[in-house]
N, C-alpha and C positions, 0 to 999 in steps of 0.2 A: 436595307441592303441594296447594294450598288451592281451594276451588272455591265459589265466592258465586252461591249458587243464585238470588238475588232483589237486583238492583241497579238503582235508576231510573237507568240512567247517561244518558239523555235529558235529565232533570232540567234545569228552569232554572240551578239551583243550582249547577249544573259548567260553565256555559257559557265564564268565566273561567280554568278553568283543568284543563279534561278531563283533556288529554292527560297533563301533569303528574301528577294525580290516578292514571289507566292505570298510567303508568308507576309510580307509589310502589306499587300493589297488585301488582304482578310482580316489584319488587324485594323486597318483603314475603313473596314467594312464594305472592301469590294469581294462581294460574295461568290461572284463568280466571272470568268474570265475563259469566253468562245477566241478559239483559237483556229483561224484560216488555213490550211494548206494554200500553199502558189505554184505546185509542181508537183509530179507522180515521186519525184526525190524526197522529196521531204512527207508524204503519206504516214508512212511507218512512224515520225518520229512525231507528230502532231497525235497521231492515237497513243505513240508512247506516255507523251504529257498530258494527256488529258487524262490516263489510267493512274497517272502518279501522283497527279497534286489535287486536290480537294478544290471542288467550284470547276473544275478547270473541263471546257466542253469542248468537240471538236468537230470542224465544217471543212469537206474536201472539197479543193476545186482545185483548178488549173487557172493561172495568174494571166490577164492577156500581155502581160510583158515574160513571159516565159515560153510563150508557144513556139518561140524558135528553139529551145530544149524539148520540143514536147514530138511524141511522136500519134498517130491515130489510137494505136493498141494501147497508148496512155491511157483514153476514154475507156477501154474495157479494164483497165487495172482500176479504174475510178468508179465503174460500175460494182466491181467485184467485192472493193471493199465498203463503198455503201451496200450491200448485200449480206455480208460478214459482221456487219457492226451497225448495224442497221436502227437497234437500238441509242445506239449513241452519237452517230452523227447527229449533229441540229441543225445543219443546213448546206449547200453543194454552195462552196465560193474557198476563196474569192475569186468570181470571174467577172465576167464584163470586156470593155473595149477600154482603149489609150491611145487615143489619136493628138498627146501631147509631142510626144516626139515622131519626129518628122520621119516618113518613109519606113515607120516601121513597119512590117507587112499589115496590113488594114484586112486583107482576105481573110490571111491565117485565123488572125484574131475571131473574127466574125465566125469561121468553120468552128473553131471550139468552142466558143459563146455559146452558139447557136446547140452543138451537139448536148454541152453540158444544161442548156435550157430544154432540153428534153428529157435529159434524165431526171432534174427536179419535181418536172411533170410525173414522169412513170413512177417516181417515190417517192411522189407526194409532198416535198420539202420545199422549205424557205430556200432563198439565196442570198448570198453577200456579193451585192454589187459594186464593180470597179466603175466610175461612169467619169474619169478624167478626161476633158474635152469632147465627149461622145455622149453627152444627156442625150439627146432627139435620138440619136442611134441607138442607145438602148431601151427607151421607152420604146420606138415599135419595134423591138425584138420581145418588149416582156407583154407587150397585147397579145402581140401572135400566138405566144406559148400560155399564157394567161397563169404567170404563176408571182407568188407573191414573194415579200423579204425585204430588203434591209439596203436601200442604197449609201451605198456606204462614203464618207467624208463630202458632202455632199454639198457643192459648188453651184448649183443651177441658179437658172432665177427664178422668180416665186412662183410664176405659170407653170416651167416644169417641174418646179414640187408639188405643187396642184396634179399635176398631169400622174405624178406617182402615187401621190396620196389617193385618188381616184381608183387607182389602181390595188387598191389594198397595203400601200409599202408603207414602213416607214421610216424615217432621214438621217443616220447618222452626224452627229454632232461632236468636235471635241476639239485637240488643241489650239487647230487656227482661229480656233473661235475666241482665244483669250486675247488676242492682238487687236488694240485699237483701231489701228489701220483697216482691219478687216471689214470693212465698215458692209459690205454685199451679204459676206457669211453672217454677220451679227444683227442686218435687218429681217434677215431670214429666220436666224434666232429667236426673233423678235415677234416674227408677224405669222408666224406660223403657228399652227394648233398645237399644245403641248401633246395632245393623244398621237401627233407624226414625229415624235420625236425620239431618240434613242439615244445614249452616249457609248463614245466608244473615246480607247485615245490611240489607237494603230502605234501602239510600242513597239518598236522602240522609235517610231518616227512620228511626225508633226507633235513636236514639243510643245508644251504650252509655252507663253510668251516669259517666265517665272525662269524654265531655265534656258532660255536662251534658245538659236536657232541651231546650236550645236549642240546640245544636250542632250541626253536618252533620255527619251519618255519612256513612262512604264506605268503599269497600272494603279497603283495607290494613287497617282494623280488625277483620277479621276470624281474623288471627293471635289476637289479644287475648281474641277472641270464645271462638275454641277452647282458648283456655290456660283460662278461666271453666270451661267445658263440664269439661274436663279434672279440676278443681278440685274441685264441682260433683260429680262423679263418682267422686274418688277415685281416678283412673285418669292413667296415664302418656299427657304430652299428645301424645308423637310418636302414640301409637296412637292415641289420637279423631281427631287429625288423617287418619291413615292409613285409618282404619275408614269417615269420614266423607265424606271423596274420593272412596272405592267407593260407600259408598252414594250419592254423585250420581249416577257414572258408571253405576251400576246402572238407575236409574230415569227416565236422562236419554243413554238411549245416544245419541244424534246426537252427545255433546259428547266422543265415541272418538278423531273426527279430531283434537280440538284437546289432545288428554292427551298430555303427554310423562310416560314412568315415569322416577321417582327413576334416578339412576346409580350403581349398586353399583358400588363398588371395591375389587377383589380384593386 
C-alpha cells in the first residue's frame, strides 16, 4: 500500500468527481491519502473529507500564501480544533514560508510559522512543510522549536536535506520528479537515503511529466510516481514502495489507525 503524504483533496478541481477520484486511488493501492488544510476556511471541510472517504487523514495548518486571509484568533480556531479532533489530526500544515513571490509580507508569514511551530510542539505533532525559496529559513525555525515532519515538495540542495534529515524529517518527493529536465530534484532522488524519503503528488498540482504541465494531478498517480523514484534509483520498485510507506508511517504516526499490512500468504 501506497500512502500520499500531500493531496489538496479539498481542491475545487475535485468537486465534480471526488468520490470517483477516492476510489481510483485505493483501487490503485493508494491506501491512504493526508489531506493539508491552507486556511481556517477550509478547516471544516478538510475534517469533513477525512470523515467520509476511507484512507483519507487530516493535517490543519495555515498556508504561508494565505496569511493575508488569516487573522491572529485564526491560531486559536486552529488550536481548538486540534483539541477537538485530536485523535485524528496527523500533523499541523501546511505551513512554512514562500519567499518565491516577491514582496509578499515575509513578516506575516514568519509570525504564523512560528506560532503554528509551537503549537505542534505543545501537541506533540509532525508538520507539513512549505519550504519554497525559504530552505535556511525554515531549518532555523524548526531547530528552534525542535519538532519534527514532512518537508514538503522538496527543492533544496543535498546539504540542506542533510541539514533536515539530521533533524529527524523526511523529503517529500513527487510529480516534478518525473521530468527529465529536472536534473537538481532527480540527483536528490537519487543520492538520498531512501529511509528520507516520502511520496506525496500535492493534487491537483505539480503534475507528473505523463500529463502534462496543465493537467490535474490526483492521487492514483502516485503508483507511477514510485515506479520513477524506483527507476531513478535503480532499485526494485516493490521495495521503494515498501520502504516509503514506513517512512510515512514513521513520521506520521496518527496515520497507524488507518494502515492495513500487506497479507502474506503462506
Amino acid at each position: 500500500m501506497l500512502i500520499d503524504t500531500h493531496c489538496h483533496l479539498d481542491a475545487l478541481e475535485f468537486d465534480h468527481d471526488r468520490a470517483e477520484m477516492v476510489q481510483a486511488a485505493l483501487q490503485a493501492g493508494v491506501g491512504i491519502i493526508v489531506v493539508p488544510a491552507v486556511v481556517r476556511s477550509n478547516f471544516a471541510a478538510v475534517r469533513e473529507l477525512a470523515a467520509r472517504y476511507p484512507g483519507c487523514a487530516m493535517a490543519l495548518g495555515i498556508h504561508p500564501l494565505f496569511v493575508d486571509q488569516s487573522q491572529p484568533q485564526d491560531l486559536d480556531a486552529l488550536a481548538g480544533e486540534i483539541t477537538r479532533n485530536r485523535d485524528e489530526v496527523v500533523a499541523v500544515g501546511e505551513i512554512g514560508l514562500d519567499f518565491f513571490i516577491e514582496h509578499y509580507d515575509r513578516e506575516r508569514q514568519e509570525f504564523y510559522f512560528t506560532e503554528q511551530l509551537k503549537l505542534a510542539r505543545e501537541y506533540e505533532l509532525p508538520v507539513l512543510l512549505h519550504v519554497r525559496r525559504s530552505v535556511d529559513q525554515v531549518l532555523k525555525q524548526v531547530r528552534r522549536f525542535k519538532v519534527r515532519g514532512i518537508a514538503h515538495a522538496f527543492n533544496g540542495s543535498l546539504q540542506q536535506a542533510q541539514e533536515f534529515i539530521k533533524l529527524g524529517f523526511k523529503l517529500g518527493f513527487g510529480g516534478a520528479m518525473t521530468y527529465d529536465r529536472a536534473l537538481k530534484i532527480r540527483h536528490l532522488a537519487r543520492a538520498l537515503p531512501l529511509e528520507a524519503i516520502v511520496l506525496e503528488t500535492d493534487a491537483p498540482d505539480i503534475p507528473p511529466s505523463w500529463l502534462g504541465h496543465r493537467g490535474r494531478n490526483q492521487p492514483d498517480q502516485l503508483v507511477r510516481i514510485a515506479q520513477v523514484l524506483a527507476e531513478i534509483r535503480h532499485e526494485d520498485v516493490e521495495s521503494v514502495m515498501e520502504k516509503t510507506t514506513q517512512n510515512a508511517l514513521d513520521i506520521l504516526p496518527g496515520l497507524a489507525s488507518l494502515y492495513t499490512p500487506p497479507q502474506v500468504i503462506l
